[in-house]
C-alpha positions in Angstrom: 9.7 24.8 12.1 13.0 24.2 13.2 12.6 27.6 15.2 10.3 25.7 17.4 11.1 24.0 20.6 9.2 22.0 23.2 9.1 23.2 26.6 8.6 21.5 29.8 7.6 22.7 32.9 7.2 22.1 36.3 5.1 24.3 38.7 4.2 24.9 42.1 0.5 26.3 42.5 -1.1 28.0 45.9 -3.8 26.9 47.2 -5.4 31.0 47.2 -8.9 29.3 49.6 -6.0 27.1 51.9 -3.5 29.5 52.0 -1.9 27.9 54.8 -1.7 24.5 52.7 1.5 23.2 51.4 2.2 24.1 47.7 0.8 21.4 45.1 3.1 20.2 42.8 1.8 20.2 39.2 2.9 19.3 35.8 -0.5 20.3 34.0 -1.4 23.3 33.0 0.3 26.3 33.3 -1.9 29.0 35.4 -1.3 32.0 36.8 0.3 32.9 40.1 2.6 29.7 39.9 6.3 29.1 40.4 8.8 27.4 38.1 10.2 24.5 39.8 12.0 23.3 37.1 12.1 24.0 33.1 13.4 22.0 29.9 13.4 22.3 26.4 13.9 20.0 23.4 14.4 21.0 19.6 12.5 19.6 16.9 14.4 16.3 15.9 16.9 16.4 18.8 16.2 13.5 21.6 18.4 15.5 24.0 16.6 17.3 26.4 18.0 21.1 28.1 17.7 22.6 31.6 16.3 26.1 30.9 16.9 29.3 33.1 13.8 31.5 33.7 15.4 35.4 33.5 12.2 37.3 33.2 8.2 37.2 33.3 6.1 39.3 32.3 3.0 37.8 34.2 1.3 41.6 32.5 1.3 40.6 29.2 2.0 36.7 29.9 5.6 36.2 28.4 8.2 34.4 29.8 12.2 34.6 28.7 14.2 31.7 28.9 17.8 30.9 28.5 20.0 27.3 28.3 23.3 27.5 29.6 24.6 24.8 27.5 26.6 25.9 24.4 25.6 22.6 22.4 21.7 24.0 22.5 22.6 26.8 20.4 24.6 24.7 17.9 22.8 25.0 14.8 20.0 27.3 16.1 17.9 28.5 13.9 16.3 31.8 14.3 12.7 33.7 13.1 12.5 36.4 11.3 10.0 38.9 12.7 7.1 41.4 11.5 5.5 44.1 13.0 1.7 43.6 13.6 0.6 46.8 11.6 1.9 45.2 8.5 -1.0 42.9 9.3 -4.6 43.6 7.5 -8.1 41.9 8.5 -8.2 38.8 5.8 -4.1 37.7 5.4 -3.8 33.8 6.9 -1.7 33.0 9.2 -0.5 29.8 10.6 0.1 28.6 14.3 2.6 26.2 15.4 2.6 24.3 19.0 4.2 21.1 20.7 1.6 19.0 22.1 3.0 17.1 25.5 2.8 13.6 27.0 2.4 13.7 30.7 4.7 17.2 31.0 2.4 19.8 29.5 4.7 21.0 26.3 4.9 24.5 24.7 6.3 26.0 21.9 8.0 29.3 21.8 9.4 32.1 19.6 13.3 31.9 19.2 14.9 35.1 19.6 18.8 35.6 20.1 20.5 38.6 21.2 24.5 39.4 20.6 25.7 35.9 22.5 22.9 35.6 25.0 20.5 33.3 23.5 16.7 33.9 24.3 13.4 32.0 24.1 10.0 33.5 24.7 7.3 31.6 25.5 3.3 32.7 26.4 1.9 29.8 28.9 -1.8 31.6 29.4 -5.1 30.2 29.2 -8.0 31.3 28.7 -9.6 31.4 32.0 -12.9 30.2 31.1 -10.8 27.0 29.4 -9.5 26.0 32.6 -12.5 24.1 33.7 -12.7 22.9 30.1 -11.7 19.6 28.5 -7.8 18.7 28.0 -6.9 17.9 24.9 -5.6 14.6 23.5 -2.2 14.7 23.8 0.6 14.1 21.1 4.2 14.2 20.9 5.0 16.7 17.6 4.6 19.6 16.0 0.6 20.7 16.1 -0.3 23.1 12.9 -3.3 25.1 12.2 -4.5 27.6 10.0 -6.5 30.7 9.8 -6.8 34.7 9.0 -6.5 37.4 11.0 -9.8 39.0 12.0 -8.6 41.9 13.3 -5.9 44.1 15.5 -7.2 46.1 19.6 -6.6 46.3 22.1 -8.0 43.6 24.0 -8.0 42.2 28.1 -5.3 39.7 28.6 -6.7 37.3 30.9 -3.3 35.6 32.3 -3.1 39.6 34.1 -5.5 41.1 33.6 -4.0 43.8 31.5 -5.4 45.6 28.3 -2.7 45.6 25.5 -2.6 45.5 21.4 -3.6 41.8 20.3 -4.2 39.9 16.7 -7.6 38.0 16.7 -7.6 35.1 14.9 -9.6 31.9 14.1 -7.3 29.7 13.6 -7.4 26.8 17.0 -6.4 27.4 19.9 -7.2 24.8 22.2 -6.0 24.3 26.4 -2.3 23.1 26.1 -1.5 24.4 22.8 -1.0 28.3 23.1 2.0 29.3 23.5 3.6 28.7 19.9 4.9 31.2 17.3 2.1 32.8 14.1 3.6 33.5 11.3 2.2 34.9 7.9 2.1 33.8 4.6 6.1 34.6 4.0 7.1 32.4 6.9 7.8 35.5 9.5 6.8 35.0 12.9 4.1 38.1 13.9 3.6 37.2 17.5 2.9 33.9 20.2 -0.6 32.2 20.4 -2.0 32.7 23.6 -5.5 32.6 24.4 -9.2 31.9 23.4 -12.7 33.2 23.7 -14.8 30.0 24.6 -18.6 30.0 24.8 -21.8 28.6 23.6 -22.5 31.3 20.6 -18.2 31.5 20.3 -16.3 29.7 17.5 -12.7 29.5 16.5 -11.7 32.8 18.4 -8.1 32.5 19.1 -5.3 35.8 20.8 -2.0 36.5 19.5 0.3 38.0 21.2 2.2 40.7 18.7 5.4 41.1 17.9 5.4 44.8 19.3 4.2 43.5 23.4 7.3 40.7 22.6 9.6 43.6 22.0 8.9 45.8 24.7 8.8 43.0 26.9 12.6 42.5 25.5 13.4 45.9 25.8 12.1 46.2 29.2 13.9 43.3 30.2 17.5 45.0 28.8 16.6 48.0 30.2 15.8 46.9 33.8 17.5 43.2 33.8 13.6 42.3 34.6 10.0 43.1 34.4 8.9 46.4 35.3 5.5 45.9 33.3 3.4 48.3 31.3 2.5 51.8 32.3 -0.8 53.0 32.9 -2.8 56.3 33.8 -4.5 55.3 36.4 -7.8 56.7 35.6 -11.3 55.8 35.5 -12.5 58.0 32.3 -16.2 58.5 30.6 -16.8 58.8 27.0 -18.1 62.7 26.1 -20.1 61.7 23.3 -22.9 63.4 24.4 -23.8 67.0 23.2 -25.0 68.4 26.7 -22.3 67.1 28.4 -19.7 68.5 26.1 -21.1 72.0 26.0 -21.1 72.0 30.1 -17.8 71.4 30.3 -16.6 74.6 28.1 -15.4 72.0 24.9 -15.6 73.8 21.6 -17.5 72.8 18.5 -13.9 71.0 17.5 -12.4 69.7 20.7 -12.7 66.0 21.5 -11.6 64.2 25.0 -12.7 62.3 27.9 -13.7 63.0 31.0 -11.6 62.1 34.0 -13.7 60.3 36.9 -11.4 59.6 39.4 -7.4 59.2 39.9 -6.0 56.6 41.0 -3.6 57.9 44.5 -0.8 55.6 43.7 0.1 56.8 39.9 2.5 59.4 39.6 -0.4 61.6 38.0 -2.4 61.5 41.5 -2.7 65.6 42.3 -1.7 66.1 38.6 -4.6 65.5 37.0 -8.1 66.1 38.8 -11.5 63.9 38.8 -13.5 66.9 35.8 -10.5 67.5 33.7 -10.8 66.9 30.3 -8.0 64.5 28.5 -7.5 65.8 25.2 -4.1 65.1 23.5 -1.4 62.6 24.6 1.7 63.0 23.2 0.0 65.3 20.5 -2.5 62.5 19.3 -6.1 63.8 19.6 -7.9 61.3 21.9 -11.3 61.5 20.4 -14.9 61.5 22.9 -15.2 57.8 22.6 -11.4 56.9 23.6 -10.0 56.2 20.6 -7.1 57.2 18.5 -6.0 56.4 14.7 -4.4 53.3 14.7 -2.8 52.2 10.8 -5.0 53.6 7.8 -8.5 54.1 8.6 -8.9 52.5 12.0 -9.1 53.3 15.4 -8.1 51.9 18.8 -8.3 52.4 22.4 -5.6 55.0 23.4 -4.5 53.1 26.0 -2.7 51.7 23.2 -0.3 54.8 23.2 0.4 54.7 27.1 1.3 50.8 26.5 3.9 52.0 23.7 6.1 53.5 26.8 7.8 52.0 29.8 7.6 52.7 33.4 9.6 56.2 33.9 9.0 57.8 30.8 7.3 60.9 30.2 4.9 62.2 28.0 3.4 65.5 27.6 -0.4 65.1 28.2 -3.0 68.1 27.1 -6.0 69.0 29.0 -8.9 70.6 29.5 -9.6 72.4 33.2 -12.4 74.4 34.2 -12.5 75.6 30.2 -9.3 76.7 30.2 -6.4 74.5 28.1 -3.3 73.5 29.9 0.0 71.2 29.0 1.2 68.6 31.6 4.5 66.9 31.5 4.7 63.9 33.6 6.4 60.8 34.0 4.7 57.1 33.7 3.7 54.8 36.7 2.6 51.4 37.0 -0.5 52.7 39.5 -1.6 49.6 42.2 -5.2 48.3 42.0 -7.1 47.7 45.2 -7.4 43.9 44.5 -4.7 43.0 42.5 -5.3 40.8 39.4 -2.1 38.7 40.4 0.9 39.0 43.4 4.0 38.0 40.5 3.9 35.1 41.4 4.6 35.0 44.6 2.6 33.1 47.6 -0.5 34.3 49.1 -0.6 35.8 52.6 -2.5 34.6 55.7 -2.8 35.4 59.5 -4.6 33.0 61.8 -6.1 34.1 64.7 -7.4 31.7 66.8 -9.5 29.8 64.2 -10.0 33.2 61.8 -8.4 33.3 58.8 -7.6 36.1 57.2 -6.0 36.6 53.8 -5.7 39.6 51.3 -8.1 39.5 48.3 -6.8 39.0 45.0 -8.4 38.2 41.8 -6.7 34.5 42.0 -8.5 34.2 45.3 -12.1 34.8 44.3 -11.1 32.8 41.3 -10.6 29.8 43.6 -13.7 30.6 45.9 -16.2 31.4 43.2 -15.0 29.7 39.9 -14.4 31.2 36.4 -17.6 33.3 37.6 -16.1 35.0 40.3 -16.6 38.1 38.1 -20.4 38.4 39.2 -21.2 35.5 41.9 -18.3 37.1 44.6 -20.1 39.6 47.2 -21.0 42.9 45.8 -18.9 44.6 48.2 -15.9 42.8 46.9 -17.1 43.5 43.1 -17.3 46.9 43.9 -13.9 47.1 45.2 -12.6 45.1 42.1 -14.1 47.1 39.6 -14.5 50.7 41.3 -12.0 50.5 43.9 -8.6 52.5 43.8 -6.1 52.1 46.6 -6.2 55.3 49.2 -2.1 54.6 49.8 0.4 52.4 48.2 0.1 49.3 49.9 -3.2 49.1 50.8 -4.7 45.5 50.9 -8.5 44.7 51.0 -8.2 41.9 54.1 -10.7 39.5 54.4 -11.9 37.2 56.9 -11.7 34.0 54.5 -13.0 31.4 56.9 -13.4 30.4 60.2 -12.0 26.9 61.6 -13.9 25.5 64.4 -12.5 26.3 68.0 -13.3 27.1 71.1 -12.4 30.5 70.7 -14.7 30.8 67.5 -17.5 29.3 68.6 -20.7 30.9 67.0 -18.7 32.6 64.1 -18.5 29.6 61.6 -20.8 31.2 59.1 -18.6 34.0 58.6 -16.5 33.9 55.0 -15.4 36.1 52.7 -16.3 39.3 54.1 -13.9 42.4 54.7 -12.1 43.2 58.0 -12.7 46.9 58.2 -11.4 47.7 62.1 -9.3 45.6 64.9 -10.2 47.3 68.4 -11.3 50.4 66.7 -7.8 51.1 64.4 -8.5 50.9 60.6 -6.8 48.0 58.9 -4.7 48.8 56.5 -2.8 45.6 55.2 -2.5 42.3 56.6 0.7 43.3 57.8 -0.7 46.0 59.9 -3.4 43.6 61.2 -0.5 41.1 62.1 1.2 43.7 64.3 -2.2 45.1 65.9 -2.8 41.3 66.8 0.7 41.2 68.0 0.7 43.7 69.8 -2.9 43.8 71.5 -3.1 44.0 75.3 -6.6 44.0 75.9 -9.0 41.6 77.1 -10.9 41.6 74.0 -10.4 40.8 70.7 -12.9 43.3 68.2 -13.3 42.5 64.6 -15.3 45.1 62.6 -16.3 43.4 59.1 -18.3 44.7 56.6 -22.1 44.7 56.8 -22.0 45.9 60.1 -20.9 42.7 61.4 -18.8 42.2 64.6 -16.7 39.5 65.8 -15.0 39.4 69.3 -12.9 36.6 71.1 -11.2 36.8 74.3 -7.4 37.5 74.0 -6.3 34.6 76.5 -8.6 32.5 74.7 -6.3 32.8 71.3 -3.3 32.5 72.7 -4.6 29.0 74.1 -6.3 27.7 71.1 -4.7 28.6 68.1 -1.9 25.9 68.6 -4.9 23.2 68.9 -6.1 24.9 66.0 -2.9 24.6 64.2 -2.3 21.0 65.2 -6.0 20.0 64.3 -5.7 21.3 60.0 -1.9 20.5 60.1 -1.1 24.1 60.0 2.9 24.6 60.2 2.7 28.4 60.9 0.3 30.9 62.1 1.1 33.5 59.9 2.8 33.4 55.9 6.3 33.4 56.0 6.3 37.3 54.2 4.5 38.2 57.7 7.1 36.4 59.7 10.0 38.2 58.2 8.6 41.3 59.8 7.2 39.5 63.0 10.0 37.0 63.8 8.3 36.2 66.9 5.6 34.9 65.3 7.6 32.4 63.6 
């Protein structure tokens, strides 16, 4: 227990709806998309309390490393000794450790020290369903519960909305308490608690985070100096389960593989590998119809568990199926870009005002904040399909949308227009919000033409912009008309 250490921390969070809002400053929980303002630690039986140094986060797979720059922090330090995950079986119990906080929300995290650079990682991810739920009562030690490990997959991590290798336990794991160190029944630590499954027909279903994600989240960081995340395909894929469909794509009796839907155009495999090639074999491990690979003795996972092993830049050797005929690609790993991005590292959201439009870029935060914990099926279809289906044309595509309209002069008759996609500006696709910015810039013309999805239109009156947003501006306390990344490239905006 000694191993354990309280953390404080101090956040900023966006306002993803209010973009144009100041920052809130928040010592509660700690959510996604927010910046570290200020962080402390204390060790168990110390009253002193440390300044801590954020060096990396992997928002991904929701670890953060921290360092204190003090020498007397490290006197005495005790360190963990660590397991791998697959030394884990379905039944052994294993025993979660977490700080509980006052008014400063307070989590635990895994010690791990490196030559003289001493580390701490710490998970801070909730569940996102719990964050409408009820806080916990709040204490000032060492919270311990018990449980046993139900089973090992690869399953979504909701602080990014990444699928990597987790431990399920049932052991509690409650809002304010993830973030603490597992260990087994010989006192070694075998990953972080960091999230729950909440419902009405769900009991005691807690996430670990296992020791293999904390190490290449290490490695990565020693590798790079920060976080380049977890490599992916980019593909959308169907299972071949089915008989007909096997025998008209050429498979024999004996070969296994998925079918590849679509490619993503921003992965390093785009133009590589085609929408009806068959993946058979990556890295020489047979990637059976339904997905799966072997995974420990007699089980099977997802075999995005394999691409997860690597880092950004490696290669691998992949085997396929084309047109019946077998073929050997060697290609190097990407980190592909989805179409709405499940978070923007942490950074702060982007808006343009025109007149009394607002526009902003879609992110998953953002139709969390519009739609609640729901978002997933009460957003527009349109938007759902992008989320889901979507796959950005070029890097840097953004999906804009027209968020809201603030009353003005210029607007008058568009207020019921929100959340809906900007498609066209005066005929020109729109591309990013920074390419809207400089169409808007640069526009000459007496009119103003929106083209939104649905078919619908909006058009204001140049002069009448350039008179009214100011009033607009003035009116909601708005200090710019455009995010500050947009006025680095539009310095006359500012």
């Amino acid at each position: 227990m000694d191993a354990v250490v309280k953390v404080y921390c101090i956040h900023t969070e966006p306002n993803y709806s209010l973009p144009f809002r100041e920052l809130i400053l928040n010592t509660n929980a700690f959510v996604r998309a927010c910046a570290c303002v200020q962080v402390k630690v204390k060790k168990r039986g110390d009253d002193r309390t440390f300044l801590a140094r954020v060096l990396s986060m992997g928002v991904d797979c929701d670890i953060a490393l921290l360092t204190v720059d003090d020498p007397a922090f490290w006197e005495e330090v005790v360190l963990l000794a660590v397991t791998a995950a697959s030394t884990l079986t379905s039944g052994p119990p294993v025993v979660s450790t977490n700080h509980w906080g006052g008014h400063h929300l307070c989590r635990a995290c895994v010690q791990v020290k490196v030559k003289k650079r001493g580390w701490c990682c710490w998970s801070g991810a909730l569940w996102e369903w719990r964050r409408r739920g009820r806080v916990p009562h709040w204490g000032d030690t060492i919270s311990v519960t018990a449980g046993v490990v139900s089973r090992i997959e690869v399953t979504d991590y909701s602080h990014g909305s990444t699928d990597l290798l987790a431990i399920q336990i049932d052991a509690a794991i409650n809002g304010g308490n993830s973030g603490g160190p597992v260990f087994n029944k010989r006192c070694e630590c075998v990953g972080i608690a960091f999230q729950a499954l909440v419902g009405e027909d769900v009991e005691n279903v807690g996430y670990v985070i296992p020791t293999p994600v904390v190490q290449h989240f290490l490695t990565d960081y020693k590798r790079s100096g920060g976080f380049s995340g977890f490599p992916a395909l980019g593909l959308q894929w169907q299972r071949m389960e089915s008989d007909a469909l096997r025998r008209s794509f050429l498979l024999g009796p004996k070969q296994k593989g998925v079918l590849v839907r679509n490619v993503n155009p921003t992965t390093s495999l785009a133009g590589v590998l085609l929408p009806d090639d068959i993946l058979m074999c990556f890295d020489d491990i047979v990637i059976s119809s339904d997905g799966t690979v072997p995974f420990r003795s007699g089980e099977r996972i997802a075999f995005s568990y394999l691409i997860s092993q690597k880092f950004v830049g490696d290669s691998c050797k992949l085997d396929i199926l084309r047109a019946g005929k077998p073929l050997t690609l060697n290609v190097v790993l990407s980190k592909p870009k989805a179409l709405i991005p499940p978070h923007i590292s942490n950074a702060d959201p982007s808006y343009l005002i025109v007149g009394g439009l607002v526009f902003t870029v879609c992110l998953e935060p953002y139709l969390l904040s519009e739609y609640g914990s729901d978002y997933g099926t009460d957003s527009p279809v349109k938007l759902l399909e992008r989320l889901y289906h979507g796959f950005p044309k070029a890097k840097g595509e953004e999906v804009v949308v027209l968020s809201q309209v603030l009353a003005s002069e210029a607007t008058l008759g568009y207020e019921d227009i929100y959340n809906v996609q900007l498609l066209r500006f005066n005929g020109v696709a729109v591309m990013d919000l920074q390419h809207l910015s400089t169409l808007v810039a640069g526009c000459n013309e007496q009119y103003m033409r929106f083209d939104l999805e649905y078919n619908e239109v909006v058009v204001i009156e140049t002069s009448a912009v350039q008179a009214c947003t100011p009033e607009v501006m003035a009116a909601h306390s708005i200090p710019f008309p455009v995010s500050r990344d947009l006025r680095k490239a539009l310095p006359e905006a500012a």
